[in-house]
Residue, then its C-alpha position, 0 to 999 in steps of 0.5 A: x399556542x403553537x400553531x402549524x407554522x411555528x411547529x414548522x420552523x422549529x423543525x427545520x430550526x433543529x433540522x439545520x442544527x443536526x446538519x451544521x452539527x454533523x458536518x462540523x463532527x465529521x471534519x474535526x474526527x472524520x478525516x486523518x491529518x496529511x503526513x509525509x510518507x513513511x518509508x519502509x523501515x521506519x525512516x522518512x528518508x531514503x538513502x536514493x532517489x525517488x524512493x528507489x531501493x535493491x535488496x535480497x528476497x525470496x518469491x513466495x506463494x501466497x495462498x490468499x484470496x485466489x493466491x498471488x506471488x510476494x517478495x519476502x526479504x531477509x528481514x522478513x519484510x513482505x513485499x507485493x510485486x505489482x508487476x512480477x514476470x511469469x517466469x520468476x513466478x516460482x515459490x522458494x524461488x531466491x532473487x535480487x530485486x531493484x524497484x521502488x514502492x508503489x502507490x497503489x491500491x490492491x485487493x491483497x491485504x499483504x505486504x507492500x505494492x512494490x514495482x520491480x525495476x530489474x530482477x534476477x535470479x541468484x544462483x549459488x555461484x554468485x551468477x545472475x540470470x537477470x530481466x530488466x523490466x522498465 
């Protein structure tokens, strides 16, 4: 005969199994294994210090979620500028751009944050109008 206390116990006997279950699940599948960074082409290693990288790109307007300025690089590699001065702030606009990836949650969901070191604009003579920002 099952009398209230025993009814108890059993509850709280399969209470804590549901527990010790869950959180024994969610510690084996729940959470991703720590890896190294990865670097923006594929490799783990970077050819500079600190991640630290240059290259050509092109400003352009991204008419996403408000709107926002990116970097697109001559590979096509989608850059976000977390810290784009308002006068390079121009679509089409053809640049060279020194910085490095940043670690940065954003709300865009496009390209990757990346802090600009210097930037300047490249002109077709070869002449750079530049702005050094760190």
């Amino acid at each position: 005969m099952y009398n209230i206390t025993m009814i108890a116990k059993e509850r709280h006997n399969l209470l804590t199994v549901m527990v010790i279950t869950s959180f024994l699940l969610f510690a084996a599948f729940g959470c991703e294994p720590v890896a190294e960074k990865q670097g923006l082409d594929g490799n783990f290693n970077s050819d500079s210090p600190g991640g630290e990288m240059n290259f050509s790109a092109v400003v352009k307007w991204i008419p996403l979620e408000g709107g926002f300025y990116g970097l697109v690089d001559k590979d096509g590699r989608r850059f976000l500028p977390i810290n784009l001065a308002p006068e390079f702030r121009q679509d089409g606009l053809d640049v060279w751009v020194r910085g490095k990836p940043a670690d940065v949650a954003t709300i865009q969901m496009w390209g990757t944050p990346f802090e600009i070191y210097e930037i300047k604009i490249r002109l077709p003579s070869s002449q750079f109008q530049s702005s050094t920002l760190i």
